[in-house]
N, C-alpha and C positions, 0 to 999 in steps of 0.2 A: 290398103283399103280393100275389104271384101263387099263383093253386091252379089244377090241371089236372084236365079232366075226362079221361080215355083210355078209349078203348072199342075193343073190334076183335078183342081179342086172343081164344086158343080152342086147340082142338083142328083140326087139318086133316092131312091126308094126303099124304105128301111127290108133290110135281111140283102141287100145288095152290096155291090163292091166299087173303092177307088181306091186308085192309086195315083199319090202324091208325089212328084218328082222336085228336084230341087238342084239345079246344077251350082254351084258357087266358081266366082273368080279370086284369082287370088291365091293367097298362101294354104296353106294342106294343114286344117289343123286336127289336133291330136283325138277330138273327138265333133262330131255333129250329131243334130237331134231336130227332134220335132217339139214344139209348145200348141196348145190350143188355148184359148177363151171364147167362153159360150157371153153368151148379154147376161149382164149381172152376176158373174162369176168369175174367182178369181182364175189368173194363168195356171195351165197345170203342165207337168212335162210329160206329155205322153210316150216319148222312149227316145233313145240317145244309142249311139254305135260308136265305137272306134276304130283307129287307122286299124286293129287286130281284130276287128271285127267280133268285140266284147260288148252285147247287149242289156237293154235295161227298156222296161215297160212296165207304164202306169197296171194297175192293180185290173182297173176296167178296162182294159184292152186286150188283154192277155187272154191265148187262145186267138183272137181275132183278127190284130195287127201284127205285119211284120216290117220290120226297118231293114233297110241293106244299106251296102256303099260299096264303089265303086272308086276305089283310091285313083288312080291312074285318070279317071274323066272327074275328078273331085265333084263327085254327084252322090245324093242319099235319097235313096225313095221312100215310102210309108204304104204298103198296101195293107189295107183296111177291109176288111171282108166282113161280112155280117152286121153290115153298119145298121145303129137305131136312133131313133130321133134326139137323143141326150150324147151322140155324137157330134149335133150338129155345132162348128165353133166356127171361127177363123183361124186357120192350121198356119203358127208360123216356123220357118226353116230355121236353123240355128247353127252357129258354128264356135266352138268355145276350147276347153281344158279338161282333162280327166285326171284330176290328181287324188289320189287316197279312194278310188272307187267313186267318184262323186264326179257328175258331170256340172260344170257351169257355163254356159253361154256367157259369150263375151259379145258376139255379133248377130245383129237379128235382122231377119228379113221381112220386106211389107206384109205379106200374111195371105192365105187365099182362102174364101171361103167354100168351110160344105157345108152344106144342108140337107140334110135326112129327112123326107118329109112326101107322103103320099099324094 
């Protein structure tokens, strides 16, 4: 069984910054990531890392987000800088498989909201 802590998430001010942490229990798996959904929009995978620390990020984040981990405390952060209001979702943690360059979530966590919004 994996359960996820997630903290981070809030209220910030667009061109401002958070950072998203996610500690996981459990087994070490081979890759973790972030997911968002905004209201009325489908889940999108905003970026994913593995145990070698092999990254991948949505199109619209890029320059702005960055994903880490921290194998050893099996924790993955998300810091988010120059955040805009088409940011704002419920950020959920994930923890899944990396086979063929492709990440998939196996295991999801309740979600935390941000809100970008002046």
């Amino acid at each position: 069984q994996v359960q996820f802590v997630e903290s981070g998430g809030g209220l910030v001010q667009p061109g401002g910054s958070l950072r998203l942490s996610c500690a996981a229990s459990g087994s070490i798996f081979a890759a973790m990531g972030w997911y968002r959904q905004a209201p009325g929009k489908q889940r999108e995978l905003v970026a994913s890392i593995t145990t070698g620390g092999s990254t991948n990020y949505a199109d619209s984040v890029k320059g702005r987000f960055t994903i880490s981990r921290d194998n050893a405390k099996n924790t993955v952060c998300l810091q988010m800088n120059s955040l805009k209001p088409e940011d704002t979702a419920v950020y959920y943690c994930n923890a899944g498989t990396y086979y063929y360059t492709v990440y998939t979530p196996r295991y999801w966590g309740q979600g935390t909201q941000v809100t970008v919004s002046s």
